[in-house]
N, C-alpha and C positions, 0 to 999 in steps of 0.2 A: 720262327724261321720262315723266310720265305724264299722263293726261285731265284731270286736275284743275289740272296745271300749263299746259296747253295754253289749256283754257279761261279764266285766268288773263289770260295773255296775250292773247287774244283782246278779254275784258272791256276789260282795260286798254288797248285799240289804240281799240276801238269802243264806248265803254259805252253807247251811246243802243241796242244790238241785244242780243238774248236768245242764247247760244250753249249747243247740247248738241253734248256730245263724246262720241264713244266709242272705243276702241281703247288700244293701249299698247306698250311699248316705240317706234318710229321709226313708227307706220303710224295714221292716224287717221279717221274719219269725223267731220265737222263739220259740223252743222247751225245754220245763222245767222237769225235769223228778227230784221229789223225795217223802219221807215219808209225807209231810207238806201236798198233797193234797187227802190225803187219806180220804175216806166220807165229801168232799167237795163237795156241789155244783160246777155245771158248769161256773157260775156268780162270787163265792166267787176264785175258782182258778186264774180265767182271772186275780181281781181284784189285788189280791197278786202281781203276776208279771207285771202290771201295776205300781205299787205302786212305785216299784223300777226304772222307768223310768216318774215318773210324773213330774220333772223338764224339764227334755229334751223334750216331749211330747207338755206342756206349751210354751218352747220358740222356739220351730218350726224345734229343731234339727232332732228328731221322727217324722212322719206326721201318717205313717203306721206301724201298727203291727198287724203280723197271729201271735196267740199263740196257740199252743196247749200242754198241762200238762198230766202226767203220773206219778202213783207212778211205783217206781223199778216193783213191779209186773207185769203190765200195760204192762210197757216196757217192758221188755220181750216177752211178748207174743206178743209184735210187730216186731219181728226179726226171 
């Protein structure tokens, strides 16, 4: 597995949210930035983009994941 197939996946689970990936082999850092996590809990966002990797996670392709979520606003004002 790599970052370009992870983000792949992700796209395909969520495509209304922007995803950068980084990392490779089982260990990843995911950054998710869209409208979907707006007045989310911190628990309910993680779970979302989880959700889209929970077959791979299950069969040992994913081991690790940093996620961190941001609506467009968000993001922004991280740059």
């Amino acid at each position: 597995m790599d970052a370009a197939t992870v983000k792949a996946l992700l796209q395909n689970h969520m495509p209304e949210c922007e995803f950068r990936v980084q990392g490779e082999g089982a260990n990843y850092d995911i950054t998710a930035i869209g409208d979907v996590f707006e007045g989310l809990r911190p628990v309910k966002k993680q779970q979302l983009v989880y959700a889209a990797l929970s077959d791979e996670i299950a069969e040992g392709s994913i081991h690790a994941v940093n996620i961190r979520t941001f609506t467009p606003e968000q993001w922004q004002q991280q740059a």
